[in-house]
N, C-alpha and C positions, 0 to 999 in steps of 0.2 A: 109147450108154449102156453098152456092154459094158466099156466101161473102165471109167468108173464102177462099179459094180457090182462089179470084178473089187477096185477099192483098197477099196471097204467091206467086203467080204469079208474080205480080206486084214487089213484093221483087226481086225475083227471077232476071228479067226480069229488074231491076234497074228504074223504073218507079216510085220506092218509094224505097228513100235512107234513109239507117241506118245512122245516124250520133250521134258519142259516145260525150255524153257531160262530160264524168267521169274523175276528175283527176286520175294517176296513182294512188297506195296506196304504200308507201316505205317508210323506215326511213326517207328520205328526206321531206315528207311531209310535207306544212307547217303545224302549229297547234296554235290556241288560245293560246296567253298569258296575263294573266289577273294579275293585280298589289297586290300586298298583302295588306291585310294578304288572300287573297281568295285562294281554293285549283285549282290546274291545270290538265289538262288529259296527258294524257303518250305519249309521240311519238309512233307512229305505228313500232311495231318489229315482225320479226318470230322469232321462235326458234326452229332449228329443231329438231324433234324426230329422223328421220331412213333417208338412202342415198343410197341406195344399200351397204349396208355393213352388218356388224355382227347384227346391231340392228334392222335390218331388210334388206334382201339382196335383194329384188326386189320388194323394193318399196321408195318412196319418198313421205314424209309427214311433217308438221309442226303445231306445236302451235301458236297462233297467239294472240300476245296482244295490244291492241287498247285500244280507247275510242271510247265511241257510236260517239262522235262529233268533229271525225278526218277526214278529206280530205273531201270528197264530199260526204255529208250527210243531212239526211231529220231531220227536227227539229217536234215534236208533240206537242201537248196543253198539256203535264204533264211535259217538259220541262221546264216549266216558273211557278213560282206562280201563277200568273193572271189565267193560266189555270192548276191549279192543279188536279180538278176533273174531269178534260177531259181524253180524251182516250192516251193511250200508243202506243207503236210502232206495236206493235203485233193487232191492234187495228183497225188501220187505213182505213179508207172505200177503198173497191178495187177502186172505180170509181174516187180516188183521186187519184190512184198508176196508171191508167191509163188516161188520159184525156186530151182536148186538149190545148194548149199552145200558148200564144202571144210574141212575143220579140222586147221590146222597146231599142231600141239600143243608149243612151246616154253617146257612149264610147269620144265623140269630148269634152263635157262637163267636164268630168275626166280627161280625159289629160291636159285639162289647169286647175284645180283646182283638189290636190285630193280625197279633203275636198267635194265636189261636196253632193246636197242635193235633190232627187227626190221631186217634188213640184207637189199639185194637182192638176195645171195650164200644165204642162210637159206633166203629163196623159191625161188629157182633149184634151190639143193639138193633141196628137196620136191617141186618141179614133175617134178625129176630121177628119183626114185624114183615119184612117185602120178600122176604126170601133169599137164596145163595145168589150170590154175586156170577155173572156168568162165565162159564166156560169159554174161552177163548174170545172172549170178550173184553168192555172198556167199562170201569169206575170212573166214572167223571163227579168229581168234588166241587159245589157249588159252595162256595162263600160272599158272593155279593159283590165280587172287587170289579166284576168289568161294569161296573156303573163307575168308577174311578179311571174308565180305559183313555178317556178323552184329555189326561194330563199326564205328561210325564211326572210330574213332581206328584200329585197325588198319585199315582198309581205304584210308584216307586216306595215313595212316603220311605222316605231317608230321613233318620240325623244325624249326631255323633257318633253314634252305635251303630250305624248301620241301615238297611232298609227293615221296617217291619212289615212285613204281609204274612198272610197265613198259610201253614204247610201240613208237614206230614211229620209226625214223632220217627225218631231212629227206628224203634221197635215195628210200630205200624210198617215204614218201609220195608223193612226184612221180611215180615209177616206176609205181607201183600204178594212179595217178590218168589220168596221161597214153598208158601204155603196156600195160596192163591191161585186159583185156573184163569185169572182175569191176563190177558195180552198188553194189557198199559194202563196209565192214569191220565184224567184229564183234570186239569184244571183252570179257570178264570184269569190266575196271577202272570205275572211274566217269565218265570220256571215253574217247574216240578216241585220245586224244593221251599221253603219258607224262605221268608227275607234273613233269618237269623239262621240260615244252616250252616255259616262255615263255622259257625261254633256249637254245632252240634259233634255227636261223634258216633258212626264215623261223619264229617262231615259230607255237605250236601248227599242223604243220605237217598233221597229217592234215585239221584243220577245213581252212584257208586252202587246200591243194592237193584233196583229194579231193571236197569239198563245192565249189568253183570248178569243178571237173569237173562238177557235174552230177551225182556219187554220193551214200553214202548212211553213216550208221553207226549201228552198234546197239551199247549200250551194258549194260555189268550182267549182261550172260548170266551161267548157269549152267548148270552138267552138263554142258559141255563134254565132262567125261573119258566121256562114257557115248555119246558118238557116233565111227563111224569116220572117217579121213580122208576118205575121199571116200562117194559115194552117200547123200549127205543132200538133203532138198526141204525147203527153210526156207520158214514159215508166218509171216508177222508181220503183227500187226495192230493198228495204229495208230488214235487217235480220226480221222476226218476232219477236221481241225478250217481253218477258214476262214481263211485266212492264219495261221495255226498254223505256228510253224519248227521243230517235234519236237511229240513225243506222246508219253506214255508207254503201252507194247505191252503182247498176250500173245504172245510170240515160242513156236513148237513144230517140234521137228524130224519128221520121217517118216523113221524106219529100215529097212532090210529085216534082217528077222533069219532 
């Protein structure tokens, strides 16, 4: 128990700061939109049952309708074909819901491009400078985009062509997937994948390769900029939900300050 003891201390005591990486969850939310003829998830709504009134006078409660894969949520292997036969949400190894965390921060690169494409060379470089990415751990990719989280339209940033935001090169996803100790990616954007992956190949390559692996992704973070590269314990917490292929989380980092 002395360990114990020694982190609530330390909480306690701000010596290890809670920093919330979870978007809010509200209608405004943004959410995937995907081109036809493909089906779409639902904006995030409540609806309430009781207020303190007749239909229940002292209490306040609501229904709440979503999609598993609205705001800032964790993607699984039965999400994607590639990993059909993999596990669900309910599923999930605890030691992936708890563990530790790297953050590569290639927000300068997105800002002038936001077409911007993680390359194996990128990682290598950082690995180069902070060290190996971790063992059964999380690469979370900062790019700057949850400062665009507060509009659909910018955060989507659609035209004729498509959404552009920034992702992951085919290769890099393979690399990651295959050649990687890390349990998932995280990222700011609203998928895994860049706004221009279904004309990549194979297309949307983080789902199709990373989720095939057996990995994992989170999606929608924010405060990235308010954590260091390395020496983060990522907290995420997902509904359990029963054959569930995502969930939407409270993702929290643990910092030493």
């Amino acid at each position: 128990m002395a360990l114990l003891d020694e982190l609530g201390k330390a909480i306690a005591g701000g010596a290890i700061e809670i920093v919330d990486l979870t978007a809010p969850l509200s209608s405004s939310t943004p959410i995937l939109r995907l081109p036809e003829p493909f089906a779409n998830t639902i904006p995030f709504r409540l609806e309430e049952i009781s207020r303190y009134d007749e239909r229940g006078p002292r209490w306040y409660w609501n229904d709440i309708h979503t999609g598993e894969h609205t705001g800032t949520h964790l993607d699984v292997p039965v999400h994607w074909v590639s990993g059909k036969d993999g596990h669900d949400v309910s599923r999930v190894p605890l030691k992936t819901l708890v563990a530790p965390a790297v953050v590569l921060d290639f927000s300068a690169r997105a800002a002038e491009d936001p077409d911007f494409l993680l390359a194996i060379d990128d990682v290598r470089a950082w690995t180069a400078e902070h060290g190996p990415l971790p063992d059964g751990g999380w690469l979370l990719y900062r790019t700057g985009w949850d400062a665009r989280s507060g509009d659909q339209e910018e955060f989507l940033n659609a035209d004729e062509a498509g959404s552009h935001t920034p992702g992951v090169s085919p290769e890099c996803a393979r690399w990651l997937a295959e050649e990687t100790p890390i349990t998932g990616l995280g990222v700011e954007t609203v998928g895994t994948d860049a706004g221009q992956a279904p004309g990549l190949e194979p297309m949307f390559p983080c789902h199709e390769l990373l989720l095939g692996a057996g990995k994992h992704g989170l999606t929608q973070l924010q405060n990235l900029a308010s954590l260091p590269p390395t020496g983060v314990l990522l907290l995420v917490s997902p509904l359990p939900i029963v054959g569930g292929s995502g969930s939407p989380a409270r993702v929290l980092a643990l910092v030493e300050r």
